[in-house]
Residue frames as qw, qx, qy, qz and C-alpha x, y, z in Angstrom:
[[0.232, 0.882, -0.399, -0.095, 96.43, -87.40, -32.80],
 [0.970, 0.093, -0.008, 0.225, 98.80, -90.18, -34.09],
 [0.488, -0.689, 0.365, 0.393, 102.37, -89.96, -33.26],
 [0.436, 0.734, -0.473, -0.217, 104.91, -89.52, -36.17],
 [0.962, -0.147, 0.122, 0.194, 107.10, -93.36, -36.04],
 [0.479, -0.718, 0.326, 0.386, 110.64, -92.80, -35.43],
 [0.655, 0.676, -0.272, -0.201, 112.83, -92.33, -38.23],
 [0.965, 0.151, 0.002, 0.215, 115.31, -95.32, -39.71],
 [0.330, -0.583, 0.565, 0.481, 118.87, -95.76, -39.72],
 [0.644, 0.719, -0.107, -0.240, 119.27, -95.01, -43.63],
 [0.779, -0.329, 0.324, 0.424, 122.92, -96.96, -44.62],
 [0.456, 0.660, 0.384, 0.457, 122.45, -95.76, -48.01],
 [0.008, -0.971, -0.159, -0.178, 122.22, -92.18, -46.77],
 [0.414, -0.889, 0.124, 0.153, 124.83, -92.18, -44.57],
 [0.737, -0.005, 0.447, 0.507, 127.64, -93.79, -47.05],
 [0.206, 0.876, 0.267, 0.344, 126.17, -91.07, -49.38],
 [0.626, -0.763, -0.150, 0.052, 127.30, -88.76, -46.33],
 [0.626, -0.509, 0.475, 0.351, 130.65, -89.79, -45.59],
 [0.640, 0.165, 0.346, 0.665, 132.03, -90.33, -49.38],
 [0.074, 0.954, 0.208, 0.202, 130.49, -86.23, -49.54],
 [0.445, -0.889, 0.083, 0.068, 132.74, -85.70, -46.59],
 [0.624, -0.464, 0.341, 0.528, 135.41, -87.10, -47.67],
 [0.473, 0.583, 0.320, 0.578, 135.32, -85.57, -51.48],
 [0.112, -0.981, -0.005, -0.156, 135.48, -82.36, -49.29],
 [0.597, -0.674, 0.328, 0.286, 138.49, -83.04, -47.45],
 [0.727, 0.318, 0.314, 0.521, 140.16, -83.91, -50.91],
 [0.298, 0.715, 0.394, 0.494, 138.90, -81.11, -52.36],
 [0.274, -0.957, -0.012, -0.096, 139.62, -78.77, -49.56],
 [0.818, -0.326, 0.319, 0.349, 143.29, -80.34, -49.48],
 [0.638, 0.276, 0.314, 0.647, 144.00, -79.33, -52.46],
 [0.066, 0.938, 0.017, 0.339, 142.96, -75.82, -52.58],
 [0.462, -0.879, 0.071, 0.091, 145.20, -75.57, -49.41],
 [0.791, 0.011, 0.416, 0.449, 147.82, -76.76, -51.65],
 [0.400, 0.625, 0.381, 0.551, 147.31, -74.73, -54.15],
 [0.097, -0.991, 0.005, 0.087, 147.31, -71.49, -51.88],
 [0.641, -0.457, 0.279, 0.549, 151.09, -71.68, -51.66],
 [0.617, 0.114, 0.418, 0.657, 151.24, -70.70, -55.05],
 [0.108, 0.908, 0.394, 0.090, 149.31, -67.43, -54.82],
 [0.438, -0.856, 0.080, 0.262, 152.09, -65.95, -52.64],
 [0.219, 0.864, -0.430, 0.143, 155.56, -64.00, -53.67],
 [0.634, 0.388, -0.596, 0.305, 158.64, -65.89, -53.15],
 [0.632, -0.717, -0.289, 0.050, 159.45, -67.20, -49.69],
 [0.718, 0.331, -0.256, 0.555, 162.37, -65.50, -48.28],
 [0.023, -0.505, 0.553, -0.662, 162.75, -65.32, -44.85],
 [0.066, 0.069, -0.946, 0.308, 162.35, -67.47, -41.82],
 [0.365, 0.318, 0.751, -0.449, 158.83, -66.88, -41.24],
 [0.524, 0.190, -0.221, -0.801, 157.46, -67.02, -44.29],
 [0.356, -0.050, -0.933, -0.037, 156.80, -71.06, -44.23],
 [0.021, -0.268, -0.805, 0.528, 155.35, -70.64, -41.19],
 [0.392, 0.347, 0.343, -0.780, 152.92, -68.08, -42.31],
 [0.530, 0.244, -0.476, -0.658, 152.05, -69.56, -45.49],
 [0.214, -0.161, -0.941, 0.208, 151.55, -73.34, -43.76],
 [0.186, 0.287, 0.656, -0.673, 148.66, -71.15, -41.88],
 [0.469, 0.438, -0.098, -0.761, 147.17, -69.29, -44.80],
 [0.358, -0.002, -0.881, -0.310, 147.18, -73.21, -46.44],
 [0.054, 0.216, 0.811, -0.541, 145.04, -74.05, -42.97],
 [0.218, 0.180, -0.119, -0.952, 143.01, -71.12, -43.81],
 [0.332, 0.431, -0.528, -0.652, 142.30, -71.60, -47.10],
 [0.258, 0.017, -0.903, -0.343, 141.57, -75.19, -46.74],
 [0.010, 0.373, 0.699, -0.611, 139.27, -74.70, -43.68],
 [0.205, 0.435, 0.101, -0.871, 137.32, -72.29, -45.49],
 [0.463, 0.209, -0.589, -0.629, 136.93, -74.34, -48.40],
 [0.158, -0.211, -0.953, 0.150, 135.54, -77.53, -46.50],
 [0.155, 0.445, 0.416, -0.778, 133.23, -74.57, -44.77],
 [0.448, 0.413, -0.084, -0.788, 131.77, -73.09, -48.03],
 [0.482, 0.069, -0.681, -0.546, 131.32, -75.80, -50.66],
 [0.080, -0.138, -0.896, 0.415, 129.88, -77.71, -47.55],
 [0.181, 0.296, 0.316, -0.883, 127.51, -75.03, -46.72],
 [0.420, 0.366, -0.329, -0.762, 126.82, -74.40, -50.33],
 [0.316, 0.097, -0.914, -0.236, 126.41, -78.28, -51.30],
 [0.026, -0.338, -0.934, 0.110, 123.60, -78.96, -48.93],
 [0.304, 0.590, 0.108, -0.740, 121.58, -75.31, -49.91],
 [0.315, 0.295, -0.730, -0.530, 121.99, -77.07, -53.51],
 [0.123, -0.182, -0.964, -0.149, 120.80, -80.48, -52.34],
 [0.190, 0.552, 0.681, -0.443, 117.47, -79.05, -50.42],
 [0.469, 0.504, -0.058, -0.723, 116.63, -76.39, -53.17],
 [0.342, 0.280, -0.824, -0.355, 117.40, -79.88, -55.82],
 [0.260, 0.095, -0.957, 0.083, 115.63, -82.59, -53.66],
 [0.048, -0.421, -0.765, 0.484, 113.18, -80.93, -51.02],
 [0.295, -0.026, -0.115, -0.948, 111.10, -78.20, -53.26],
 [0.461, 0.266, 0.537, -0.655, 107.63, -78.12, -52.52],
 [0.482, 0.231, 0.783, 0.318, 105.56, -79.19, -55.44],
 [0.072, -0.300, -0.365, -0.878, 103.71, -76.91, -58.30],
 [0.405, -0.465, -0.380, -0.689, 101.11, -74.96, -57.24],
 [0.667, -0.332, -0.637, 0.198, 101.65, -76.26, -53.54],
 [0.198, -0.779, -0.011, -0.595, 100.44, -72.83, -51.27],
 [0.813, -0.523, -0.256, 0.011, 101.02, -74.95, -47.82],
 [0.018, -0.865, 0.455, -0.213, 103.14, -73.87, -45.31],
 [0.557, 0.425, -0.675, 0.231, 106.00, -76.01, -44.40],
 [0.779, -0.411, -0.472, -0.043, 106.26, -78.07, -41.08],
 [0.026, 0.914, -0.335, 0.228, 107.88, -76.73, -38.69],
 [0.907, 0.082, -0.369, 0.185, 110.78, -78.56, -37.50],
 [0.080, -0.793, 0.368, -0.479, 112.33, -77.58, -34.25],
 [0.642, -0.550, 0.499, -0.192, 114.46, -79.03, -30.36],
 [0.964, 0.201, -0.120, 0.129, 116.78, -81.13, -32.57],
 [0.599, -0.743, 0.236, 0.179, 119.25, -81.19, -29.77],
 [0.836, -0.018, 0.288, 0.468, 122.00, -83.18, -31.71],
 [0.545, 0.661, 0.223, 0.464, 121.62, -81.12, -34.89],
 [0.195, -0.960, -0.034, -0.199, 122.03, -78.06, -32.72],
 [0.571, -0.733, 0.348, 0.120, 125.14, -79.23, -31.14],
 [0.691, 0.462, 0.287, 0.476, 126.63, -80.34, -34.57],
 [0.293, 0.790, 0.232, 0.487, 126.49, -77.03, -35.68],
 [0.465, -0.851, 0.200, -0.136, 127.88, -75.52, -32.43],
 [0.706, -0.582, 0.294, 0.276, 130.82, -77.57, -31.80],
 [0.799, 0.286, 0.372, 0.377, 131.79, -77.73, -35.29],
 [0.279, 0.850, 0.030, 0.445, 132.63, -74.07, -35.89],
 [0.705, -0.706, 0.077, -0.004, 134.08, -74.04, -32.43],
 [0.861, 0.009, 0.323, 0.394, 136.40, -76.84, -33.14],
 [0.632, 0.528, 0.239, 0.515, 137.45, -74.93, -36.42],
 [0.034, 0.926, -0.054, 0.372, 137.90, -71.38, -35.05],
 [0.725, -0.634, 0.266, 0.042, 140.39, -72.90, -32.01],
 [0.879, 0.058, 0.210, 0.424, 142.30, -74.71, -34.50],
 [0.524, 0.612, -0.039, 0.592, 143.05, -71.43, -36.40],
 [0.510, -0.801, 0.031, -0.311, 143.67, -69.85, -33.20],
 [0.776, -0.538, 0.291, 0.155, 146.05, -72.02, -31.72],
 [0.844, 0.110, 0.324, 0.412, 147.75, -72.46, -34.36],
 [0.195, 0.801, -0.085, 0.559, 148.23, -68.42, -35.09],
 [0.536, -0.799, 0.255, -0.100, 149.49, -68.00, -31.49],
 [0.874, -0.337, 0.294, 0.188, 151.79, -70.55, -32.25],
 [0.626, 0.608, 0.276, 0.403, 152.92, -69.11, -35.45],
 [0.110, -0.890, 0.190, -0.399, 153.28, -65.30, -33.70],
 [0.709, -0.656, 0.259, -0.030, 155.02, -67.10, -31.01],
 [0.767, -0.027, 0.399, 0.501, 157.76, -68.99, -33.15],
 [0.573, 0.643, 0.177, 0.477, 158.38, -66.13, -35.23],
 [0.465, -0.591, -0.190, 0.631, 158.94, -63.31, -32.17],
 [0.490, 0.540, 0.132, 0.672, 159.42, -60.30, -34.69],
 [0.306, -0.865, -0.043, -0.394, 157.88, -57.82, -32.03],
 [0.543, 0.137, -0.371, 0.741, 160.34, -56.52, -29.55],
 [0.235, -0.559, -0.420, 0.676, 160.11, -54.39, -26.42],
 [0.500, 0.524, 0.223, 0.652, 158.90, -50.95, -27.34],
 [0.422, -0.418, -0.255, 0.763, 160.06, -47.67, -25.86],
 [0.329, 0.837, 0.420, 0.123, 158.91, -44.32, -26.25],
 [0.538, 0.182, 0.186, 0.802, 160.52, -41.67, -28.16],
 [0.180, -0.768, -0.350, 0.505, 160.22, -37.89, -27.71],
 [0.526, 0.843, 0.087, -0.062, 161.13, -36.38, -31.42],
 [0.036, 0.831, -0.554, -0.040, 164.81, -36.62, -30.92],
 [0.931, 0.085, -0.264, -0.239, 165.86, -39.67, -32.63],
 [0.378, 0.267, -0.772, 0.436, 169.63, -40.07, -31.40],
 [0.350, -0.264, 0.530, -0.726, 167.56, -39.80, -27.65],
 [0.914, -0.017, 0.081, -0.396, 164.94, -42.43, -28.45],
 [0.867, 0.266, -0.419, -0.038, 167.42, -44.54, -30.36],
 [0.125, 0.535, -0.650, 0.524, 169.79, -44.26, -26.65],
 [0.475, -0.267, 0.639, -0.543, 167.17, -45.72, -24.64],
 [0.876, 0.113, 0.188, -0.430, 165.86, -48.17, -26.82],
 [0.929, 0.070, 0.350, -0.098, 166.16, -51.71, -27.59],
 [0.197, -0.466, 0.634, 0.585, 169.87, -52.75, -29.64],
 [0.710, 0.543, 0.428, -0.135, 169.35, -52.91, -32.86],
 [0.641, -0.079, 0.506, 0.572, 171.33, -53.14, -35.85],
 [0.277, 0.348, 0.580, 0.682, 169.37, -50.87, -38.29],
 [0.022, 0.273, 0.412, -0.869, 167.61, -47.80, -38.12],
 [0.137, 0.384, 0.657, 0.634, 164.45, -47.14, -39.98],
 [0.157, 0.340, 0.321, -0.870, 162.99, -43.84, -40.09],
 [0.180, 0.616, 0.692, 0.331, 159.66, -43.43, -42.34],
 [0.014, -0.385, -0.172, 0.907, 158.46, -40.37, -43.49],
 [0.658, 0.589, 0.469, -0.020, 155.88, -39.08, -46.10],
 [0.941, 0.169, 0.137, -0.259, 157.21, -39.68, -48.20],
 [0.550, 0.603, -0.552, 0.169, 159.98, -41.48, -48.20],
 [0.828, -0.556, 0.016, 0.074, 162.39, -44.12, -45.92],
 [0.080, 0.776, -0.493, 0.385, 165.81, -43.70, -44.61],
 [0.965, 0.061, -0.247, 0.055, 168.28, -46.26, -43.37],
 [0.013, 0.679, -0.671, 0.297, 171.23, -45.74, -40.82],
 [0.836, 0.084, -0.449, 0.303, 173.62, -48.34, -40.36],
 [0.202, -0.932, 0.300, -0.031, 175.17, -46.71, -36.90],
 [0.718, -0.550, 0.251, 0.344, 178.10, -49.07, -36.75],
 [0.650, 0.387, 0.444, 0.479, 179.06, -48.33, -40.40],
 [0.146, 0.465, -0.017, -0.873, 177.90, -44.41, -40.22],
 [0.141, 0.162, 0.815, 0.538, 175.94, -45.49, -43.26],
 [0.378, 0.445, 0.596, -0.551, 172.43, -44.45, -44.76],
 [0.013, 0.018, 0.835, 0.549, 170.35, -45.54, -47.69],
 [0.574, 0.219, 0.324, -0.719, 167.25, -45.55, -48.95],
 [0.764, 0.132, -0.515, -0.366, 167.48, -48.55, -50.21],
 [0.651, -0.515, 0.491, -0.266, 167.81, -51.37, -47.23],
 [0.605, 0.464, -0.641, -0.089, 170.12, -53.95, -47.19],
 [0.757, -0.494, 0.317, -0.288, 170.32, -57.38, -45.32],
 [0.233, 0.469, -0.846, -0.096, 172.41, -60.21, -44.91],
 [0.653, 0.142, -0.707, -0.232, 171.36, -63.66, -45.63],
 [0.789, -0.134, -0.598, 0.041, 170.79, -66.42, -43.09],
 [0.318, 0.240, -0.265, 0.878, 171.02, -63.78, -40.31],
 [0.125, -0.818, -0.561, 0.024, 168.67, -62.36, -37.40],
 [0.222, 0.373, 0.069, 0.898, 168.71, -58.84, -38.08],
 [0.162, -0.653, -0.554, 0.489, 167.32, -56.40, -35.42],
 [0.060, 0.457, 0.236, 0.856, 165.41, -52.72, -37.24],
 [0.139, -0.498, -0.507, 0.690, 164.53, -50.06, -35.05],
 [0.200, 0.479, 0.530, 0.671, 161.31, -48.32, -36.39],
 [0.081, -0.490, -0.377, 0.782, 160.41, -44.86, -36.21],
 [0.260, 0.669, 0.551, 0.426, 158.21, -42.77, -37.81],
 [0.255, -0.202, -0.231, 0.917, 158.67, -38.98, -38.09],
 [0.172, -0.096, -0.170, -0.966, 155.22, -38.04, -38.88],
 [0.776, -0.029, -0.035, -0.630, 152.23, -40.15, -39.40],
 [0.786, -0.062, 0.595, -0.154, 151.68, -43.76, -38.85],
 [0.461, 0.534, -0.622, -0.340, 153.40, -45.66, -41.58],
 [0.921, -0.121, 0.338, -0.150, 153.62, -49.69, -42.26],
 [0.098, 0.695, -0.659, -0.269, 156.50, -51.44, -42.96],
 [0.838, 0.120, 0.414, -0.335, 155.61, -54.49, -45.25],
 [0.088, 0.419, -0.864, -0.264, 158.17, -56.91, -47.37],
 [0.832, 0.129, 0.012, -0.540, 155.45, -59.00, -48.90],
 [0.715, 0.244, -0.652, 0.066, 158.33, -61.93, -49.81],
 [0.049, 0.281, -0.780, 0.557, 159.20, -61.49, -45.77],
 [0.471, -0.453, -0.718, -0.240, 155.37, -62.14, -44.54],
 [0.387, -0.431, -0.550, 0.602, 156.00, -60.01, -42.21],
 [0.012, -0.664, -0.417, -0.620, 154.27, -56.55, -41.27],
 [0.396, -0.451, -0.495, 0.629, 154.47, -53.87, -38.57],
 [0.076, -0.970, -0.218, -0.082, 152.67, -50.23, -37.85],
 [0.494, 0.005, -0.221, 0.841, 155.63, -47.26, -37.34],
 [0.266, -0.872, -0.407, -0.048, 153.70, -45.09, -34.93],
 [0.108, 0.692, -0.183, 0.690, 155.31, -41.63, -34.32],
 [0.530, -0.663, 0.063, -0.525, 156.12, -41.28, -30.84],
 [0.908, -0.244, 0.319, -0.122, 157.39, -44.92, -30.43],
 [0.210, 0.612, -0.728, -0.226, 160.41, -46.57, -31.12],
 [0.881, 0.149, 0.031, -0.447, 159.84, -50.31, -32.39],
 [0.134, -0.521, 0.817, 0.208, 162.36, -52.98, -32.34],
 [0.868, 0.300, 0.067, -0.389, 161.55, -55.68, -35.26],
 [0.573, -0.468, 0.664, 0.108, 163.25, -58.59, -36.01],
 [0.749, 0.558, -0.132, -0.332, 163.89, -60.07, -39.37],
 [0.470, -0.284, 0.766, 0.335, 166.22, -63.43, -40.64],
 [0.574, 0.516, -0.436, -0.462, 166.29, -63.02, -44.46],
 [0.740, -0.218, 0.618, 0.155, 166.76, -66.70, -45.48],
 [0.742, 0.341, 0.451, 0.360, 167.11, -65.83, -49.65],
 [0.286, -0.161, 0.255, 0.909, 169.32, -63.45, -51.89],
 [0.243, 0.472, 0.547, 0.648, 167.98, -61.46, -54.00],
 [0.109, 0.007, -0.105, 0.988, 165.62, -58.27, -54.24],
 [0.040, -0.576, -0.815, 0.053, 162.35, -57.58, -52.91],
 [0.151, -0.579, -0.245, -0.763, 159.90, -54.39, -52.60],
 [0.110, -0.351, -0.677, 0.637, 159.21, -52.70, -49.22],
 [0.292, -0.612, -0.548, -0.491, 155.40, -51.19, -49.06],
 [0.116, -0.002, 0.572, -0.812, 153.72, -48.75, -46.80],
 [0.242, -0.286, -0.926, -0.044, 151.00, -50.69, -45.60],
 [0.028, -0.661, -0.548, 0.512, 149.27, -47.67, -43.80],
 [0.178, 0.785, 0.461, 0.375, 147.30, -44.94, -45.73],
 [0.469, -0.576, -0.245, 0.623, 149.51, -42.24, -44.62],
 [0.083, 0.687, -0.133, -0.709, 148.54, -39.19, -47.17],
 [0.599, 0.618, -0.210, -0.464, 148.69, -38.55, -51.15],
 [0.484, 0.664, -0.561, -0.102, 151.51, -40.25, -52.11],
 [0.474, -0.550, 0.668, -0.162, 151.87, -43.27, -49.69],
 [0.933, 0.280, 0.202, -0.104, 151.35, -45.65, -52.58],
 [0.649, 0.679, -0.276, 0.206, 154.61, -44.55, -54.13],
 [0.158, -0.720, 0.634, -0.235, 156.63, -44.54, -50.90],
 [0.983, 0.150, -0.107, -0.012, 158.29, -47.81, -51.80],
 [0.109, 0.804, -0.580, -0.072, 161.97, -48.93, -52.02],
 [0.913, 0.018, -0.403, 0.056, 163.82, -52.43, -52.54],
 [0.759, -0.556, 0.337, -0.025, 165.03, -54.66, -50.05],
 [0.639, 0.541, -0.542, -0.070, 168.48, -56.14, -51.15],
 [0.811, -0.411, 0.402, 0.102, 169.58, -59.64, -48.94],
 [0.595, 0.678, -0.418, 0.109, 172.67, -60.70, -50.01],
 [0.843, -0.267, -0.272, 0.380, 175.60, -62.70, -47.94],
 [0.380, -0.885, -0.177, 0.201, 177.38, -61.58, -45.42],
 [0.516, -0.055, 0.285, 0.806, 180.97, -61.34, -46.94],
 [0.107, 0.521, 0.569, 0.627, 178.76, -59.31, -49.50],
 [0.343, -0.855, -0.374, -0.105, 176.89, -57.15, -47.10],
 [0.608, -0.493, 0.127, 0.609, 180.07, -56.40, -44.94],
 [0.462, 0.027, 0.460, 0.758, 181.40, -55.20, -48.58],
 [0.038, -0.761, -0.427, -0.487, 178.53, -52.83, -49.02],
 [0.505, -0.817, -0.149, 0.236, 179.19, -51.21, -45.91],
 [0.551, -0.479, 0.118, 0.673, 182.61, -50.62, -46.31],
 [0.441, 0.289, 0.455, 0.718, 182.14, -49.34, -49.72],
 [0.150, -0.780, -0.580, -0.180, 179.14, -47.58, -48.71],
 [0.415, -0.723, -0.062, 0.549, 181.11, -45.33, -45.96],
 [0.352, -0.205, 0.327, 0.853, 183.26, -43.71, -49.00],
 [0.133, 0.745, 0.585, 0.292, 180.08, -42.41, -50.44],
 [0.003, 0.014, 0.311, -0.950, 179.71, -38.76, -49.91],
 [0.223, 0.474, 0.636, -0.567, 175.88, -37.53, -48.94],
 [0.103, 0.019, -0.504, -0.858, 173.50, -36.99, -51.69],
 [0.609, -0.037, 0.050, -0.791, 169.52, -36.75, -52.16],
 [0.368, 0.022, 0.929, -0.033, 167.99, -40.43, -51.19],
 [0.101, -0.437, -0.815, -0.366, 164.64, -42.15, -53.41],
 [0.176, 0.427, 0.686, -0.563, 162.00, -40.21, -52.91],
 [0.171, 0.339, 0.703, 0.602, 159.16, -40.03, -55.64],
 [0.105, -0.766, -0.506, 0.382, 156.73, -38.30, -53.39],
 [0.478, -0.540, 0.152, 0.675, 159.27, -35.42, -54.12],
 [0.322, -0.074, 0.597, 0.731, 159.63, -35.69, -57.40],
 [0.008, -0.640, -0.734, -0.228, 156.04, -36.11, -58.61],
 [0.262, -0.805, -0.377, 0.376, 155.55, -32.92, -55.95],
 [0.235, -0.554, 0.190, 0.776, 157.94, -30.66, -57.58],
 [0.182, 0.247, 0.795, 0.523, 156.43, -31.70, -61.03],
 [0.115, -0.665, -0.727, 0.123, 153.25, -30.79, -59.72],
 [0.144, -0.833, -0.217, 0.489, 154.17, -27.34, -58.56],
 [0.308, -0.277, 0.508, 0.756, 156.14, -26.51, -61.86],
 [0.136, 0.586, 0.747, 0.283, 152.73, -27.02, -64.09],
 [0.068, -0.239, -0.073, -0.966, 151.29, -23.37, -65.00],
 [0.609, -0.367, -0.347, -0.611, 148.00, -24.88, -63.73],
 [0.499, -0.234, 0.682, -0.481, 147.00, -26.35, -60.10],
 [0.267, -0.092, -0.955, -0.094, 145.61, -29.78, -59.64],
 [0.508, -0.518, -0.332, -0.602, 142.67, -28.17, -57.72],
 [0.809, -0.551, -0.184, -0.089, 143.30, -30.07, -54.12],
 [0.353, -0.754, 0.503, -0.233, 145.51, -29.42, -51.11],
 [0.894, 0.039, -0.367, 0.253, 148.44, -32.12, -50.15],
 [0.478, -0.864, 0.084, 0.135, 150.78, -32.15, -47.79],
 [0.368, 0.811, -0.454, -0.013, 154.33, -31.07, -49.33],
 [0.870, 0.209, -0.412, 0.173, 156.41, -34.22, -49.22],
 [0.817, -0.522, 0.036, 0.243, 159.39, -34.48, -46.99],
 [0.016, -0.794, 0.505, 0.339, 162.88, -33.42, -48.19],
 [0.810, 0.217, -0.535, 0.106, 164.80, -36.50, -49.63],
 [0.730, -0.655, 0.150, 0.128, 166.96, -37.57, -47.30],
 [0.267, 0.739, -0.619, 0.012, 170.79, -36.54, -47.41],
 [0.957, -0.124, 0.196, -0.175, 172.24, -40.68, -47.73],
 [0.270, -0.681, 0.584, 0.350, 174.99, -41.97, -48.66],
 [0.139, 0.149, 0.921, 0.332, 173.37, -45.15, -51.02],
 [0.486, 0.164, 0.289, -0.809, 170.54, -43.69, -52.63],
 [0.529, 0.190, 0.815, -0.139, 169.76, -47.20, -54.06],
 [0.126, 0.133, -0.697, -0.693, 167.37, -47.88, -56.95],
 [0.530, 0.240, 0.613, -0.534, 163.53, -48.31, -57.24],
 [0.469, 0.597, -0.201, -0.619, 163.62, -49.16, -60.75],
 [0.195, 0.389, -0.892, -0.122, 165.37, -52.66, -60.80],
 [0.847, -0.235, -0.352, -0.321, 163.04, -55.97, -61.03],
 [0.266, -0.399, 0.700, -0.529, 162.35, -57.43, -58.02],
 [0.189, -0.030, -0.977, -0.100, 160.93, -60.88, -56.86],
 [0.335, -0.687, -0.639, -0.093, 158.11, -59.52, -54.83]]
C-alpha cells in the first residue's frame, strides 16, 4: 500500500482565497450599510445604538451565507464526479485544522454579537426596578419606582396620566431631548409597548408595575404598537406618540388640564359596537373590549406619522 505524497502549498489557490475573502467583506460591508435604510426614522437615544447592531448583524450574516453558499457552488461547479461514474467517494476524515476552522470561527462571530448586545442593553438602561402591583393602581403606582408618566394598557385600548399635571390621554406625549421615566401597567392581559422609530420594546405584564425609560431625541409623530397578541383586536390597539419641545410640551399640559373628561381612542370599541349593531352575528366569541377611557386629550389616530 503506497502512501498518498503530501499535498503542495498552492499560491495560486490561496490568492484565489483571500481576494474571495476579501470580495466578502466588501460585499458584506455594504449590505450592513444598507440595513440602516430598512428601518423607520431614528428618534430617540437608542436607536443608533440599536441599528449600529442590526448593521453588525446583517453584515455578519451576510459574510456567513454567501460564504457558505459560494463554496456549495464551487464543489457542485468544480468537484462533480464524472458521467456515468457509480464509485463511491473517498472518504476524507481527522482534518484537525479544518475542524478547528470551523469551530472557532462561529465562536468568534457569536461572542462578537454578544458582547456587543450586552453592551448595547447596558448603554441604553431602559429597564428599571420592577415592583409588584395588586389591582389597585394608585397602590402599585405608591410603591413603585418615580416616574413621570403613567401607562395603563388594556384590550383594547391605552391610557396616559400625567400625575403632576392631573392629565390623561390616549394619545402620549413627550418632550424632546429629555429622559422620560413611564410606569407600565397592564390591566388585563400581557400587552407590548413598541415605538418602532424608538427601537425600543417592553412586555406590560398584569400584576407588575414596570418602570421604562425613554429620551426622545426628534419632534415629530410616531405610532405606538402592541407587540403582544393580546386577543381580537390587539392589532388595532395603536395610538401616536407626539415628541415635541419642552416649552411645547409644558404648553400641552397646561392646556390639557382645562379639558373636561371625554371618551379616549379606542377602535376595539368602536369596531365592537359595530359588530353588535349588525342584525346578524359574526359566528365567534370575543372578549367585549374595554370601556374607552374617560381622558382629558383624546388625541388622534388618524394623522400621518413617521413610523
Amino acid at each position: 500500500m503506497t502512501s498518498s505524497a503530501p499535498a503542495r502549498f498552492n499560491p495560486a489557490a490561496v490568492a484565489a482565497v483571500s481576494a474571495w475573502v476579501g470580495l466578502l467583506v466588501l460585499l458584506s460591508h455594504w449590505l450592513g450599510q444598507q440595513a440602516y435604510r430598512w428601518l423607520p426614522v431614528q428618534a430617540s437615544s437608542a436607536a443608533p445604538l440599536v441599528d449600529d447592531l442590526f448593521s453588525l448583524e446583517t453584515a455578519i450574516a451576510c459574510f456567513v451565507f454567501v460564504g457558505v453558499v459560494s463554496v456549495m457552488a464551487y464543489v457542485l461547479l468544480f468537484n462533480r464526479a464524472e458521467k456515468y461514474d457509480m464509485d463511491d467517494a473517498a472518504p476524507v476524515e481527522g482534518n484537525t485544522l479544518l475542524e478547528i476552522i470551523w469551530t472557532v470561527i462561529p465562536l468568534v462571530l457569536v461572542m462578537a454579537i454578544a458582547w456587543t448586545t450586552i453592551g448595547v442593553n447596558r448603554e441604553i438602561g431602559a429597564i428599571g426596578p420592577m415592583d409588584h402591583s395588586h389591582g389597585n393602581t394608585n397602590e402599585a403606582m405608591a410603591g413603585a419606582p418615580t416616574a413621570e408618566i403613567q401607562v395603563i394598557a388594556r384590550q383594547w385600548s391605552w391610557e396616559f396620566r400625567y400625575p403632576d399635571a392631573a392629565v390623561s390621554s390616549t394619545e402620549l406625549h413627550l418632550p424632546a431631548g429629555r429622559r422620560v421615566g413611564l410606569q407600565l401597567e397592564s390591566a388585563d392581559v400581557i400587552h407590548g409597548f413598541y415605538v418602532p422609530a424608538f427601537r425600543l420594546k417592553q412586555q406590560v405584564i398584569p400584576g407588575r408595575s414596570i418602570a421604562f425609560f425613554i429620551t426622545p431625541t426628534r419632534e415629530g409623530r410616531y405610532r405606538l404598537r402592541d407587540s403582544e397578541y393580546s386577543g381580537t383586536w390587539f392589532a388595532a390597539n395603536q395610538v401616536d406618540v407626539v415628541v415635541q419641545s419642552e416649552n411645547a410640551y409644558q404648553d400641552w399640559l397646561t392646556r390639557a388640564a382645562t379639558q373636561p373628561l371625554r371618551p379616549g381612542i379606542s377602535d376595539a370599541s368602536r369596531e365592537y359596537a359595530q359588530q353588535q349593531s349588525r342584525l346578524r352575528s359574526s359566528g365567534y366569541p370575543t372578549v367585549r373590549p374595554a370601556p374607552p377611557p374617560m381622558v382629558n386629550v383624546p388625541g388622534s389616530n388618524t394623522l400621518p406619522h413617521a413610523g
